[in-house]
C-alpha positions, 0 to 999 in steps of 0.5 A, spaced: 206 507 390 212 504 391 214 497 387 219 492 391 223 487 387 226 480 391 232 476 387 234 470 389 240 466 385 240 457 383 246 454 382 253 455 379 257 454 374 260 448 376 253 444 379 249 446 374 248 447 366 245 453 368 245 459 373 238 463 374 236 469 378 229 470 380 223 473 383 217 478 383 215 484 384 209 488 386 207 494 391 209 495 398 202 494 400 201 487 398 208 485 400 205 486 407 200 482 405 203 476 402 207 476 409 202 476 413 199 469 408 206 467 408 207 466 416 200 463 416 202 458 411 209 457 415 205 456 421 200 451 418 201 444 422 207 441 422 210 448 423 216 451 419 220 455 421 223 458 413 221 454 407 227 453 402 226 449 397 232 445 396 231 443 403 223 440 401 224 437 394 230 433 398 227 432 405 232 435 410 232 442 414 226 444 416 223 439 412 227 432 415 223 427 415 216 429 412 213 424 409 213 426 401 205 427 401 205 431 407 211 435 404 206 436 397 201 439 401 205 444 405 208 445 397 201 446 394 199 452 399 205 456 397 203 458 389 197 461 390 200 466 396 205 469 391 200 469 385 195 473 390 199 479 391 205 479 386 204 482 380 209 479 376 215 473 375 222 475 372 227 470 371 234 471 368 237 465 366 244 463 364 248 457 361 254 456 365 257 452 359 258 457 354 260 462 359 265 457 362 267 458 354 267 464 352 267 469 359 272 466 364 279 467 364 278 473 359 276 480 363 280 483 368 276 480 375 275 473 378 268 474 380 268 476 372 269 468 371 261 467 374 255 470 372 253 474 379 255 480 377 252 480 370 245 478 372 244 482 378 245 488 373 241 484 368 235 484 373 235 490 375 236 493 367 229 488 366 225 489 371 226 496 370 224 494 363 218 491 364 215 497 368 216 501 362 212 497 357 206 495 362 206 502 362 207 502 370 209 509 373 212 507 379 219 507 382 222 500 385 226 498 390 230 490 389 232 486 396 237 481 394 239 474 398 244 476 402 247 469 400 249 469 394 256 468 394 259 475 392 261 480 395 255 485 396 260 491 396 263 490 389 255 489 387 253 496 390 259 500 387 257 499 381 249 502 383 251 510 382 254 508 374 248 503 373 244 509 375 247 515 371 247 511 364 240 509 364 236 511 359 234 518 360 226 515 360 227 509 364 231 513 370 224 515 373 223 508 375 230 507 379 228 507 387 234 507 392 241 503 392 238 494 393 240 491 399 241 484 401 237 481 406 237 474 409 231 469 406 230 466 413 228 472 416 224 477 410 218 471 407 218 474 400 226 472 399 223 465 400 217 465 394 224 467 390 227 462 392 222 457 389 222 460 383 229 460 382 230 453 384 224 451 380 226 455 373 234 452 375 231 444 374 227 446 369 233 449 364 237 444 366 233 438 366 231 440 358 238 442 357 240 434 359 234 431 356 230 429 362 223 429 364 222 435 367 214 434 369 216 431 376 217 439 377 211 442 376 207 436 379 207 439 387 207 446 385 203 447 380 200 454 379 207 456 381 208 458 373 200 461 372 202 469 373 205 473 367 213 473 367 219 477 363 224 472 361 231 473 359 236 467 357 242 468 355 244 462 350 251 461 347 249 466 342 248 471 347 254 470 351 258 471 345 256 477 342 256 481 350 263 478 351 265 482 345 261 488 347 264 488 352 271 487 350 271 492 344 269 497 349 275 495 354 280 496 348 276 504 346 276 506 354 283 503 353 285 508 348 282 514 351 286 513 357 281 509 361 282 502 363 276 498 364 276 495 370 270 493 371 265 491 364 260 497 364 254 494 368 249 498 365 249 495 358 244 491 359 239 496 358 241 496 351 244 489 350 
């Protein structure tokens, strides 16, 4: 039985005290399943064609006009869906000050500057993770939003060394290369999406001191499903920067400059 995982990404490290990678995953069977309760959700009078949650909490797109009650409604419909037929959350969350601190301007590439890169691989390596400490015997697909802001290409390049440095016990559980995907057009992007952008508020807001009650009013059930969480605060980024330096200089002196920092180091971080 095959697992799919969808990934979604909230904010930058310019609009937002942190950078979040999100979603769920669960067997191909109840994705079908969860699409099919999805469209009939998106299709409830007044119909929408996608659902985006920046595009809902602040009334524009597919959401323009709507009266805030009527947009709650629709809102309360969407949790039970996902907590139906996903069999977990995962989030990754990183704090863009201190990886403004501590990462850019100190490895070879620009995209190494922001944290895509990282958390596309510390997904994968967590998710992978997760399914061997639950005792799930099943190999998983990921499909990410296509809409991230980075290169696809420099993310699947780096699949095959992901793959082959793998723990010899958790390479059982890697399925094929990820995709990219657009949200409008594959519905569980959309149910990543809102767990994205609802762990992005709720980090931010408590990182700032705000009330961050407001975010659960609409949607509450959206956090009732088990998840696997893993932040990486300012003393996380400091230890990895340094892992990944002090690798850089031993490839460096066998003769083998590290261009790219080893994407598979977060199986052991």
């Amino acid at each position: 039985m095959l697992m799919l995982a969808f990934v979604d990404g909230s904010g930058t490290i310019n609009d937002s005290p942190v950078y979040v990678m999100a979603g769920y995953l669960g067997p191909v069977s109840a994705w079908e399943a969860f699409t099919s309760e999805w469209q009939a959700a998106l299709d409830h009078p007044k119909a929408i064609e996608y659902f985006k949650m920046s595009e809902a909490w602040m009334r524009r797109g597919q959401f323009d006009g709507w009266d805030p009650s009527i947009r709650d409604a629709r809102l309360k419909m969407l949790p039970p869906i996902i907590n139906r037929h996903a069999a977990a959350a995962f989030m990754f969350v990183v704090s863009t000050e201190a990886w403004k601190r501590h990462f850019v301007g100190r490895l070879t590439e620009r995209y190494h500057d922001r944290p895509y890169f990282f958390a596309f691989h510390g997904v994968m390596s967590g998710v992978v993770k997760y399914l061997n400490e639950k005792g799930i015997k099943e190999k998983i697909d990921f499909v990410f939003d296509e809409e991230g802001g980075e290169s696809s290409r420099l993310m699947l390049e780096g699949f095959d060394e992901f793959v082959s440095c793998a723990p010899d016990h958790l390479k059982e559980y890697i399925g094929s290369k990820p995709v990219y995907r657009n949200e409008k057009e594959v519905l569980p992007l959309q149910a990543a999406d809102i767990l994205a952008w609802h762990v992005r508020r709720s980090y931010a807001d408590g990182i700032q001191g705000k009330n961050v009650d407001h975010l659960t009013e609409a949607m509450p059930e959206l956090f009732n499903i088990e998840q696997a969480r893993a932040v990486w605060n300012e003393a996380k980024i400091k230890n990895i920067i340094q892992f990944i330096l002090n690798r850089s200089f031993a490839k460096s002196l066998d003769g083998i400059p590290l261009t790219l920092p080893d994407p598979t180091s977060s199986f052991r971080l």
